[in-house]
FIMARTOR-37470 format. One line per field, with one value per atom (N, C-alpha, C, CB): residue number from 1; atom name; x, y, z. Coordinates in nm, 4 decimals, m for minus. Glycine has a CB too. Layout:
// residues N
i <- [NUM,...]
at <- [CA,...]
xx <- [X,...]
yy <- [Y,...]
zz <- [Z,...]
***
This chain:
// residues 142
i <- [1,1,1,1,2,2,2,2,3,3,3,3,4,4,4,4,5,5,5,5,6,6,6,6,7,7,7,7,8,8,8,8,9,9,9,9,10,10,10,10,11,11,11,11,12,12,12,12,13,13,13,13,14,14,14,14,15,15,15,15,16,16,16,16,17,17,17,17,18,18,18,18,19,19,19,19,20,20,20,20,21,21,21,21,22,22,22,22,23,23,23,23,24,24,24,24,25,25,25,25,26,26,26,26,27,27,27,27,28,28,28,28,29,29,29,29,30,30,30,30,31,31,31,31,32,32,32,32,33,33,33,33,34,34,34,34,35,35,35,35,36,36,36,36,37,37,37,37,38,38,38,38,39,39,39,39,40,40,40,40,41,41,41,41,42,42,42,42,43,43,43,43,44,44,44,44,45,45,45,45,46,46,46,46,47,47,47,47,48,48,48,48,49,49,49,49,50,50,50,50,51,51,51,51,52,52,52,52,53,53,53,53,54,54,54,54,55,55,55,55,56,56,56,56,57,57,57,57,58,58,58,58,59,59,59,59,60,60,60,60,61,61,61,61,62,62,62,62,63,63,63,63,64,64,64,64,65,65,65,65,66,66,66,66,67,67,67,67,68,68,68,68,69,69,69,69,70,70,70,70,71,71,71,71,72,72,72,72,73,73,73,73,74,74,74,74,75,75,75,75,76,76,76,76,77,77,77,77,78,78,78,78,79,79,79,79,80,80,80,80,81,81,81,81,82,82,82,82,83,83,83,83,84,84,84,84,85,85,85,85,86,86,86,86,87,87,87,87,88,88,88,88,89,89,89,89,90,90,90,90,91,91,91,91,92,92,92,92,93,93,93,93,94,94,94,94,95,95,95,95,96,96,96,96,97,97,97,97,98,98,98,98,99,99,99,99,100,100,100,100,101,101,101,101,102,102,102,102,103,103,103,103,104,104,104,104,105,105,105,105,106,106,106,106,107,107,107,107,108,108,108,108,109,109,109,109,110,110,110,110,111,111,111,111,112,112,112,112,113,113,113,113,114,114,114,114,115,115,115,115,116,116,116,116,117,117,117,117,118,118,118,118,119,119,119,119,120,120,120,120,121,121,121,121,122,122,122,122,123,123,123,123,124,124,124,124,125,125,125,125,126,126,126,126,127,127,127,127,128,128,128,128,129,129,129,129,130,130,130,130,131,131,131,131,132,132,132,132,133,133,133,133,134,134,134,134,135,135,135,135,136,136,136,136,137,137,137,137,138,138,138,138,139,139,139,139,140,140,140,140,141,141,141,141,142,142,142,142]
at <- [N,CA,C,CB,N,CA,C,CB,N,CA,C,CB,N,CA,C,CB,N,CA,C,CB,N,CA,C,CB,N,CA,C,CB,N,CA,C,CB,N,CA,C,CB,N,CA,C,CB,N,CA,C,CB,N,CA,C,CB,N,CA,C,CB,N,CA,C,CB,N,CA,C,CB,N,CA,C,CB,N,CA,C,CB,N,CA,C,CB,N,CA,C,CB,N,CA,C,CB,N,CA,C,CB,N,CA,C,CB,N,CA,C,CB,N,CA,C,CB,N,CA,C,CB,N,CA,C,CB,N,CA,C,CB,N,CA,C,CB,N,CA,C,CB,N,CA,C,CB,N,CA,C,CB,N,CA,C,CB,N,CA,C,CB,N,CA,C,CB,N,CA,C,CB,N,CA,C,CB,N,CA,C,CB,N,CA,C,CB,N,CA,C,CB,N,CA,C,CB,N,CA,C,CB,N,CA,C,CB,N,CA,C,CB,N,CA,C,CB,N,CA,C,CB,N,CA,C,CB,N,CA,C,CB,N,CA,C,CB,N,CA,C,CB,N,CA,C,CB,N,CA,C,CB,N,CA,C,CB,N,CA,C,CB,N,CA,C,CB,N,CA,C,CB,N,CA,C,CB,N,CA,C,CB,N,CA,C,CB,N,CA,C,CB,N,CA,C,CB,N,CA,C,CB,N,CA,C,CB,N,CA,C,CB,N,CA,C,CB,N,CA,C,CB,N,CA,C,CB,N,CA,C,CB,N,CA,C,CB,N,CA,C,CB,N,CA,C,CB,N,CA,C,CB,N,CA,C,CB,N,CA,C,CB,N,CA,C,CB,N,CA,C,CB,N,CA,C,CB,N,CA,C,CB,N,CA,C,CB,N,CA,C,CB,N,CA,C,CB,N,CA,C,CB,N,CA,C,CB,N,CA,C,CB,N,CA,C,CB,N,CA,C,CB,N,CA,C,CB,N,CA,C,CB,N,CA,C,CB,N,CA,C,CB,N,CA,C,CB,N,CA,C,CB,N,CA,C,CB,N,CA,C,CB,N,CA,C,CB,N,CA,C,CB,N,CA,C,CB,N,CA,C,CB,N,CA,C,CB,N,CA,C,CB,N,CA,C,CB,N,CA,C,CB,N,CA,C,CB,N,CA,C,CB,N,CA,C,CB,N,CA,C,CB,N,CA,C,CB,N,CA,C,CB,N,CA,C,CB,N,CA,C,CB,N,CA,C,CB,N,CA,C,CB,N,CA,C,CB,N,CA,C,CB,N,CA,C,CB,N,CA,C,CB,N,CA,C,CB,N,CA,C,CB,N,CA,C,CB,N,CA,C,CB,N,CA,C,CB,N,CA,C,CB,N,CA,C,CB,N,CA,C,CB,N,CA,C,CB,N,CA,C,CB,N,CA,C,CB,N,CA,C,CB,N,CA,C,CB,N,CA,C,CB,N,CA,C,CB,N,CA,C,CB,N,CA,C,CB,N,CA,C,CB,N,CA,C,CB,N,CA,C,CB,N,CA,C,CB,N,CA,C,CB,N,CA,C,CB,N,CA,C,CB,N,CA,C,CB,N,CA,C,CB,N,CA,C,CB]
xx <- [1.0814,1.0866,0.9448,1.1842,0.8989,0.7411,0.7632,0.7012,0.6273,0.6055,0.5312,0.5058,0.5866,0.5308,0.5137,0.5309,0.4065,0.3496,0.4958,0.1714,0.5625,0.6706,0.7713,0.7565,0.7626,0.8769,0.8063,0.8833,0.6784,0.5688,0.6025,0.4474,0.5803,0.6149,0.7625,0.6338,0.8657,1.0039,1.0345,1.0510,0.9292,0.9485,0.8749,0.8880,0.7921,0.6812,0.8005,0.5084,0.8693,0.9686,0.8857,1.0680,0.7710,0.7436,0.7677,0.6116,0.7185,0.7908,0.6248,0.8506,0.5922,0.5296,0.4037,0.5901,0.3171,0.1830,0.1914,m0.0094,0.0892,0.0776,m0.0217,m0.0100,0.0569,m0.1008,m0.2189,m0.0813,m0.3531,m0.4881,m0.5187,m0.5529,m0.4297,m0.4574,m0.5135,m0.3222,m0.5956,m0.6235,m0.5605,m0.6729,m0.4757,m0.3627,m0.2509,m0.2757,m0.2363,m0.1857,m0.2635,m0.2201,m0.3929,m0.5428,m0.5186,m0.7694,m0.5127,m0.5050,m0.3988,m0.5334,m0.3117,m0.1458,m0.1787,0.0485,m0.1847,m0.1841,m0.2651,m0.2616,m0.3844,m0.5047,m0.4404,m0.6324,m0.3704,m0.3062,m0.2212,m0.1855,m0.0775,0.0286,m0.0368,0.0603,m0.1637,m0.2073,m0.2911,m0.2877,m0.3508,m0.4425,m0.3150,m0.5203,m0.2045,m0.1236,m0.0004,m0.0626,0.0394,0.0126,m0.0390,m0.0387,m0.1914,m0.2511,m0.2751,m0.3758,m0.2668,m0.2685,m0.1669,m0.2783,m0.0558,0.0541,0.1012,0.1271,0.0264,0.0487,m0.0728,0.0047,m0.1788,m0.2842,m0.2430,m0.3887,m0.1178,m0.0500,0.0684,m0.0219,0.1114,0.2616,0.2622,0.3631,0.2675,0.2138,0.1585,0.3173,0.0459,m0.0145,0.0271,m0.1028,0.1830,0.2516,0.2932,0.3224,0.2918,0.3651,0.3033,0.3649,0.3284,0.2950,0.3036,0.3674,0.2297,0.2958,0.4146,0.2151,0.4675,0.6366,0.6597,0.6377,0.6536,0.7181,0.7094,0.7042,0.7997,0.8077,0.9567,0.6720,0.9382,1.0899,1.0938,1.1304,1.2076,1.2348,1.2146,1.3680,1.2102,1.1778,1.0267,1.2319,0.9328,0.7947,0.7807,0.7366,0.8574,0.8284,0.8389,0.9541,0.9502,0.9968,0.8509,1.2194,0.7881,0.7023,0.5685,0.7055,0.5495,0.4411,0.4154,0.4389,0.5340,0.5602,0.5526,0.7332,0.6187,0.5229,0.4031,0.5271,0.3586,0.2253,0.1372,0.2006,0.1822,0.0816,0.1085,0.1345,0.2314,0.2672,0.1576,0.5040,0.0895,0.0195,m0.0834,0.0275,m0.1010,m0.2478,m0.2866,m0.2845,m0.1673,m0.1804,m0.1698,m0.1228,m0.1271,m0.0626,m0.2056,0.0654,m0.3170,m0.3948,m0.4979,m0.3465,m0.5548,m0.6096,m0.8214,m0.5808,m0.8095,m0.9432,m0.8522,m0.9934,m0.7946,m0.7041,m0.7178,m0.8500,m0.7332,m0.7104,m0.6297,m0.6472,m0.6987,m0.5478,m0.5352,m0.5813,m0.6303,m0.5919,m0.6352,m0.6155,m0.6153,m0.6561,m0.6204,m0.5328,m0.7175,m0.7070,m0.7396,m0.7490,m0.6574,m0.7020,m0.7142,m0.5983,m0.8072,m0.8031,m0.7442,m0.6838,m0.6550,m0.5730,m0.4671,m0.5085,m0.4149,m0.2809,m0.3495,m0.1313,m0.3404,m0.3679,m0.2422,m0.4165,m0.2683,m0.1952,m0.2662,m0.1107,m0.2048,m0.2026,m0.0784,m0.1692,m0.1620,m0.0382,m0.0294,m0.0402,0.0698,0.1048,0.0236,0.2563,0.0044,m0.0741,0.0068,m0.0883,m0.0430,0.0461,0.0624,0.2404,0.0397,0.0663,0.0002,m0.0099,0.0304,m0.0651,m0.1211,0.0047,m0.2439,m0.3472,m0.3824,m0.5173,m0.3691,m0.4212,m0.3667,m0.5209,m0.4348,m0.3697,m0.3542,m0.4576,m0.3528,m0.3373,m0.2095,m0.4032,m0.1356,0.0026,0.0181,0.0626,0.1236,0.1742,0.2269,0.2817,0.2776,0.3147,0.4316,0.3520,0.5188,0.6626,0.6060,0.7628,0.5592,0.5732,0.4897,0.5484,0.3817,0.3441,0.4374,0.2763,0.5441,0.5867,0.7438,0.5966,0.7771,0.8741,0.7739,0.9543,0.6785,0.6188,0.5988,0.4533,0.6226,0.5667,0.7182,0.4624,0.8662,0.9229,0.9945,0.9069,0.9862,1.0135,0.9623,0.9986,0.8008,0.7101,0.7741,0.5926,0.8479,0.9010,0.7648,0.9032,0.7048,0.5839,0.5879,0.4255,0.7265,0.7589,0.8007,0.8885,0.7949,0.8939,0.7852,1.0642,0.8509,0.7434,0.6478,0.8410,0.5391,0.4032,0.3763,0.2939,0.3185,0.2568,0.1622,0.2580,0.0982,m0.0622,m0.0794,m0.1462,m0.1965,m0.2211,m0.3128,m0.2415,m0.2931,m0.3448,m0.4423,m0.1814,m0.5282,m0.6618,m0.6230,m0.8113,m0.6088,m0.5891,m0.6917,m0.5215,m0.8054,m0.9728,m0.9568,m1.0945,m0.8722,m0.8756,m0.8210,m0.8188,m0.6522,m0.6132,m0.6702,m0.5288,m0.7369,m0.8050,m0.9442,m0.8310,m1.0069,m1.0594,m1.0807,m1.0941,m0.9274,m0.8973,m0.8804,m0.9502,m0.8853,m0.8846,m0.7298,m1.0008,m0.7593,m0.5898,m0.5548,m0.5928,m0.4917,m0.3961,m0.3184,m0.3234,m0.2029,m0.1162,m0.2229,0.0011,m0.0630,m0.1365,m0.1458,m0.0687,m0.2282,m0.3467,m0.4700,m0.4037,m0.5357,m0.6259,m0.7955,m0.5741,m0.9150,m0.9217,m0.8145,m1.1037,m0.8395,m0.7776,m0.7944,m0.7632,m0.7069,m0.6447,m0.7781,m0.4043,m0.7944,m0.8436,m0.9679,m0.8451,m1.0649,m1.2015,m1.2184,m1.2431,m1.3825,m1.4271,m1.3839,m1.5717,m1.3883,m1.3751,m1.1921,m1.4497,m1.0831,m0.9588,m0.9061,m0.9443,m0.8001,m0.6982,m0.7300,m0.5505,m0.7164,m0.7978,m0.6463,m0.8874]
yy <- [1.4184,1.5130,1.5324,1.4642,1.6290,1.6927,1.6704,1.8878,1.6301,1.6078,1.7474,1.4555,1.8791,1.9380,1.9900,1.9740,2.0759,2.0684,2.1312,2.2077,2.1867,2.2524,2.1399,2.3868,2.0145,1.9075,1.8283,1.7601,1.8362,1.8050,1.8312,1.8886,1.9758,2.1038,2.0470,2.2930,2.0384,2.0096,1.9147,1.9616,1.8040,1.6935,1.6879,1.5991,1.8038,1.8279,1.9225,1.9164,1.9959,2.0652,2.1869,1.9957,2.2103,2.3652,2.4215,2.4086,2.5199,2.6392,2.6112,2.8742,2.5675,2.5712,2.6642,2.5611,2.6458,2.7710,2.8234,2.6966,2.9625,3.0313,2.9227,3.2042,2.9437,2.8313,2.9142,2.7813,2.8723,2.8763,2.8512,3.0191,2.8457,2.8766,2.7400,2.9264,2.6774,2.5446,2.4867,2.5224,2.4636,2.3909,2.3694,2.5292,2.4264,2.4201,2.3032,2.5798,2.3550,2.2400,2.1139,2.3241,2.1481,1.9998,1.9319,1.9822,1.9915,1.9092,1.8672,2.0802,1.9281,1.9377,1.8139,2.0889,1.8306,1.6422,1.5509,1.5939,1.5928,1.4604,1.3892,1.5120,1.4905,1.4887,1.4020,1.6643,1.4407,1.4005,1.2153,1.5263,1.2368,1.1195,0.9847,1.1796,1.0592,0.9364,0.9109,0.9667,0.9653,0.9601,0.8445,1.0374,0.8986,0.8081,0.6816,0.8578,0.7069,0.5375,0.4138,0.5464,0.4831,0.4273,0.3601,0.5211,0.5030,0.4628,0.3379,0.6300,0.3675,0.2479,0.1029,0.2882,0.1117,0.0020,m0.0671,0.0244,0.0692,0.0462,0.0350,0.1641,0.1549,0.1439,0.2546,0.1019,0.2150,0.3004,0.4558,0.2230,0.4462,0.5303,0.5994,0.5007,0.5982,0.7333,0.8457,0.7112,0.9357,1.0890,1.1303,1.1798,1.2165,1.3256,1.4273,1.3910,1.3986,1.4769,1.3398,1.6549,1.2590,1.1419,1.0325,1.1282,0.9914,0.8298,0.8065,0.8063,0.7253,0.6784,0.7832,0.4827,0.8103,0.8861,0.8141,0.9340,0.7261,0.6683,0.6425,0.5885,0.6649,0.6900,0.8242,0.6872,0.9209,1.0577,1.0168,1.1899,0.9475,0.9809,0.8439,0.9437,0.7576,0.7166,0.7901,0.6324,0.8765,0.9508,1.0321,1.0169,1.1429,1.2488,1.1343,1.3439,1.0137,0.9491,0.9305,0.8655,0.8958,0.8264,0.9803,0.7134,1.0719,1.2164,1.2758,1.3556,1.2121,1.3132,1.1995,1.3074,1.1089,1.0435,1.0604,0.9127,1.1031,1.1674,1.2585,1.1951,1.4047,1.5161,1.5458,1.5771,1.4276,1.4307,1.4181,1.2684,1.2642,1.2348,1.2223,1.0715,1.3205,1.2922,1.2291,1.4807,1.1994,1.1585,0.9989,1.2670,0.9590,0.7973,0.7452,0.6274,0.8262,0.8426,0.7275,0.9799,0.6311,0.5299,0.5590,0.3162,0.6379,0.6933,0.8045,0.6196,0.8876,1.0761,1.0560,1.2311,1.1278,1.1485,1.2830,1.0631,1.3594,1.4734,1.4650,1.5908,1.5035,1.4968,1.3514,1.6320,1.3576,1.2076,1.1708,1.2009,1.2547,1.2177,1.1753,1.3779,1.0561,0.9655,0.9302,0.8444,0.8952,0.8348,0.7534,0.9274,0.6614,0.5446,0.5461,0.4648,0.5184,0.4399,0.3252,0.4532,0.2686,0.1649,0.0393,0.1798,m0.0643,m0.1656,m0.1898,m0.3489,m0.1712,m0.2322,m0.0790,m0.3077,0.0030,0.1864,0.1794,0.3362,0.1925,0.2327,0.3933,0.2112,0.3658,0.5311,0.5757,0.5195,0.6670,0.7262,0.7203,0.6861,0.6501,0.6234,0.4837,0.6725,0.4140,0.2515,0.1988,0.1784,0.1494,0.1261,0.0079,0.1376,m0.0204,m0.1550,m0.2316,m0.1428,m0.3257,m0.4575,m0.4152,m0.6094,m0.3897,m0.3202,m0.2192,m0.2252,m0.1562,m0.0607,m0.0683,0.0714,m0.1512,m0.2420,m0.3221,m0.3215,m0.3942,m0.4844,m0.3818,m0.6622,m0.2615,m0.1810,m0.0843,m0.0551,m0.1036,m0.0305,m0.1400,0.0524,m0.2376,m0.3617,m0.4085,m0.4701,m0.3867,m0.3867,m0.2907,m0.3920,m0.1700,m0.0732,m0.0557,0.0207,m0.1260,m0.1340,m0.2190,m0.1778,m0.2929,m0.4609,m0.5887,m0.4057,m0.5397,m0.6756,m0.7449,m0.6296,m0.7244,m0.7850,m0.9716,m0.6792,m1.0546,m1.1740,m1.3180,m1.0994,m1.3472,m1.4995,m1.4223,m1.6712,m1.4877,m1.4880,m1.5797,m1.4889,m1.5660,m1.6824,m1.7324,m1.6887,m1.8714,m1.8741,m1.9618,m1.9087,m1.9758,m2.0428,m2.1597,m1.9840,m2.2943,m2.4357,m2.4682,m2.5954,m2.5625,m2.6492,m2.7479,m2.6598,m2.8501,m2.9691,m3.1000,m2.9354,m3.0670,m3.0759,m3.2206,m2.9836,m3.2933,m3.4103,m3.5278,m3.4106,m3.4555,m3.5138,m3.5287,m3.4763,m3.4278,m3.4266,m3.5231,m3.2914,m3.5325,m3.6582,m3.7929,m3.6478,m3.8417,m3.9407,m4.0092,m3.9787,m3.8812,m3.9368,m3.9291,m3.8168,m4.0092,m4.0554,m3.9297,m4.1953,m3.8670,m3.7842,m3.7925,m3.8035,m3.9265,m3.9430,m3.9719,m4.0681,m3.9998,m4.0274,m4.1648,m3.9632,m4.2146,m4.1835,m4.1001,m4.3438,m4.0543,m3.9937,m4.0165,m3.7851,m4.0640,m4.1748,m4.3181,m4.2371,m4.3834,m4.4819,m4.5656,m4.5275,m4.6338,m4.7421,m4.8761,m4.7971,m4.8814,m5.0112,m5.0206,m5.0127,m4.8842,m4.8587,m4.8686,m4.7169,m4.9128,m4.9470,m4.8533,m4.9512,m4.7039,m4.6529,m4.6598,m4.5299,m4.7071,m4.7031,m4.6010,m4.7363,m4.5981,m4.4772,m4.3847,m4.5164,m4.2501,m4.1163,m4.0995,m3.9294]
zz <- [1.0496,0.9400,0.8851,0.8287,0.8837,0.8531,0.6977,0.9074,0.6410,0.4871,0.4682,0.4372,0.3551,0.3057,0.1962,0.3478,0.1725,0.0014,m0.0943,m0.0296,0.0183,m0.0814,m0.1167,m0.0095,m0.0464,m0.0754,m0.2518,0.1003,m0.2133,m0.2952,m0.4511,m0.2467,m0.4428,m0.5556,m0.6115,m0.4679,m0.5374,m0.5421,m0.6461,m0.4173,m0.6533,m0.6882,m0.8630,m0.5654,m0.8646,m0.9682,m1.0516,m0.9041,m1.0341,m1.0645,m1.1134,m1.1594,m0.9955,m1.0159,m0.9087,m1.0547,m0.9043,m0.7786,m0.7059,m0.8501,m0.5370,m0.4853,m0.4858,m0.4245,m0.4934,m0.5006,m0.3502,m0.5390,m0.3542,m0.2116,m0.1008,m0.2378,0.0079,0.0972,0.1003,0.2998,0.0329,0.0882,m0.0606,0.1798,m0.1693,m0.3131,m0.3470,m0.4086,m0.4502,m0.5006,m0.5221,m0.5758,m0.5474,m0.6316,m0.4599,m0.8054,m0.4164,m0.2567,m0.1628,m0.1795,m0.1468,m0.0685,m0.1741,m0.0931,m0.2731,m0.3207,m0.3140,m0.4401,m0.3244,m0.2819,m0.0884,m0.3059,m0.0510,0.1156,0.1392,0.1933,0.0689,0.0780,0.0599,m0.0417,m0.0577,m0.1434,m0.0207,m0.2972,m0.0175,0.1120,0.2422,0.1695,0.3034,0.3930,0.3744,0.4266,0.2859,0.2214,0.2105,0.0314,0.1788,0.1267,0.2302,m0.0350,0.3544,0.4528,0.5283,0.4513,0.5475,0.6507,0.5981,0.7063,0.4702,0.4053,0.4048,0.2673,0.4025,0.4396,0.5946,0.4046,0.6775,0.8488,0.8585,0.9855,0.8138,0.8035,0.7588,0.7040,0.6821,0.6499,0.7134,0.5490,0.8089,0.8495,0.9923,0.8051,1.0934,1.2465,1.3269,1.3283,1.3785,1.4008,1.5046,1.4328,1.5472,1.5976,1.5283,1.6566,1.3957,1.2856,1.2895,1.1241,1.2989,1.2486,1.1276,1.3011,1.0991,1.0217,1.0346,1.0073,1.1699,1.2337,1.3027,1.3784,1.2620,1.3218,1.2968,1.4164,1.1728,1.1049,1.0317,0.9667,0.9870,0.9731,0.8454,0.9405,0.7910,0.6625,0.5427,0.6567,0.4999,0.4169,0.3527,0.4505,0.4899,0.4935,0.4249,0.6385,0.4608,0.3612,0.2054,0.3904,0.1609,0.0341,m0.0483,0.0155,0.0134,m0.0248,m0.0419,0.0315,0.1109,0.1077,m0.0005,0.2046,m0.0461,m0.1391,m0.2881,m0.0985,m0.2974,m0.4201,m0.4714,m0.4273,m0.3728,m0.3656,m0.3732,m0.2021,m0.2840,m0.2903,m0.4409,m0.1550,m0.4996,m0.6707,m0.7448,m0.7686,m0.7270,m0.8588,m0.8452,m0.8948,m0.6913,m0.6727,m0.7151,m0.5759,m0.7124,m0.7796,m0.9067,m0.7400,m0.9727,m1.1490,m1.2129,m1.2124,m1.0925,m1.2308,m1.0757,m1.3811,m1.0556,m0.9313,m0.9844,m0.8171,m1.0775,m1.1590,m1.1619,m1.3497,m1.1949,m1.1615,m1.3681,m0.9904,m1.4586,m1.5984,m1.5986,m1.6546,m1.6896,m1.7727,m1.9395,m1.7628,m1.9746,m2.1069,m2.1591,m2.1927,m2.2388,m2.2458,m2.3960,m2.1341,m2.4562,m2.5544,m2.6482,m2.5717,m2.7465,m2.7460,m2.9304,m2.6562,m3.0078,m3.1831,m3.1714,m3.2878,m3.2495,m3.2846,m3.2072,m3.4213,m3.0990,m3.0785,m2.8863,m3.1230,m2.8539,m2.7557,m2.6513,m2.8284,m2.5315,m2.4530,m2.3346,m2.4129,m2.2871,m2.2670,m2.1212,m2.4189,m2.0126,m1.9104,m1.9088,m1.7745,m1.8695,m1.9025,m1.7974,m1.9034,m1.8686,m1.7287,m1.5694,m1.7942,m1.5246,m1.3956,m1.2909,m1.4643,m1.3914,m1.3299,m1.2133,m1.4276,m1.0688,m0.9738,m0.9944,m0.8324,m0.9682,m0.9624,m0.8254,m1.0402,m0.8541,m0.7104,m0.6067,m0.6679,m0.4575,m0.3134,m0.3083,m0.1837,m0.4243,m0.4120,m0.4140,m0.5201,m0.3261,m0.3209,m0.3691,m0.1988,m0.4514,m0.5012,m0.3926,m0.6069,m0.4681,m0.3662,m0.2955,m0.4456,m0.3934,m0.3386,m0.2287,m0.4743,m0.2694,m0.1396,m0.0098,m0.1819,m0.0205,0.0738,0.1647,0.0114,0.0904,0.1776,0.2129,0.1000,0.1233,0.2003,0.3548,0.0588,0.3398,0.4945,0.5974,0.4800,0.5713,0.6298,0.6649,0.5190,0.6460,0.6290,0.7485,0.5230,0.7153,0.8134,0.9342,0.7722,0.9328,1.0065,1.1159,0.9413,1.0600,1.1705,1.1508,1.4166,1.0435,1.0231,0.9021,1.0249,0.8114,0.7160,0.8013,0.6362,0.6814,0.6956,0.7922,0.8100,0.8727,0.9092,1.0111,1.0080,0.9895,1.0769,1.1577,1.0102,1.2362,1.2985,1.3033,1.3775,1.2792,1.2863,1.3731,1.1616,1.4574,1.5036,1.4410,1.5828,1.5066,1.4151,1.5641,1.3532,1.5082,1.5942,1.5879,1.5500,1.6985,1.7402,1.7874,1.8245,1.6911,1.7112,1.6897,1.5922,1.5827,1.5674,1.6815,1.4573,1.7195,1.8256,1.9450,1.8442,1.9816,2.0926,2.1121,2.1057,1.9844,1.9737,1.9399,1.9603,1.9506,1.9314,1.8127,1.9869,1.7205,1.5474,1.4702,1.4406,1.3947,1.3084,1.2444,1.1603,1.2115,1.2139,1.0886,1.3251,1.0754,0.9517,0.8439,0.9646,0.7524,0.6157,0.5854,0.4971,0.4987,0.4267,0.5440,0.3576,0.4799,0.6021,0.5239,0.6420,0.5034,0.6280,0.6028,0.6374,0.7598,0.7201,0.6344,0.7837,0.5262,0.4101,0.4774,0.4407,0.5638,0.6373,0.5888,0.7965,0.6168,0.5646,0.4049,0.6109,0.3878,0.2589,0.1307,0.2706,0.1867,0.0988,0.0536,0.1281,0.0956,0.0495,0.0571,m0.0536,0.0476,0.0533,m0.0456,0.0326,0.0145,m0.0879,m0.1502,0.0138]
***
C-alpha cells in the first residue's frame, strides 16, 4: 500500500493541496523522510509500495509531527497567552521507544539476541569460578 500526501492531508483534517504547491513538497519530504527512517530501523527490503501496513500508519505519524512543527518548537508564545508541549513529546523524525521496538517487532528483530562471549581465560588455563582471583592469593577474596 503506497503512502500518500493525500492520506497525509486526511489525517490533518484538511482537504489535500495541489501537487507541485509548497505545502504539498513539504508534506511529500516529510512522507518520504519518515519513511526511510523507519525502513533504516526496520528492514532494509521495505518500500515505499512495499511494507507491512502498519509501517504506513506509523510513517503518516511520524510525517504529521514533522509537518505540524517542522522547526521541532517545544514552546510558542504569542503577547501573554503561551504554550508548552508536553516533556516526553517526540519532535520531528525522532521515533520513540514504542515505536522503535513496534518496527523491530514487525521487522522479526524484536525479542532475544545473541551475543557472542570470549573464552580467553579458559583457553589459558585460568580459574574461571568464583571468588575470582583465587581466595588462596595474598590479596583474598574480592
Amino acid at each position: 500500500m503506497v503512502i500518500d500526501v493525500a492520506d497525509l492531508f486526511k489525517r490533518l483534517g484538511k482537504p489535500a493541496p495541489e501537487p507541485g504547491t509548497p505545502d504539498w513538497e513539504r508534506a511529500s519530504a516529510a512522507l518520504e523522510d519518515a519513511f526511510w527512517v523507519i525502513a533504516a530501523t526496520g528492514h532494509p527490503a521495505w518500500s515505499p509500495e512495499r511494507h507491512p501496513p502498519v509501517i504506513r500508519t506509523l510513517a503518516l505519524a511520524v510525517a504529521d509531527r514533522r509537518f505540524r512543527n517542522p522547526e521541532g518548537y517545544v514552546q510558542e508564545q504569542a503577547g501573554e497567552v503561551s504554550y508548552r508541549m508536553p516533556d516526553g513529546t517526540p519532535i520531528g523524525l525522532a521515533l520513540t521507544r514504542g515505536e522503535v521496538a513496534l518496527i523491530e517487532r514487525v521487522a522479526g528483530r524484536g525479542g532475544l539476541k545473541s551475543v557472542t562471549g570470549r573464552r580467553e581465560a579458559v583457553s589459558r588455563g585460568l580459574r574461571t569460578g568464583y571468588p575470582f582471583p583465587d581466595p588462596e592469593d595474598s590479596w583474598g577474596p574480592v
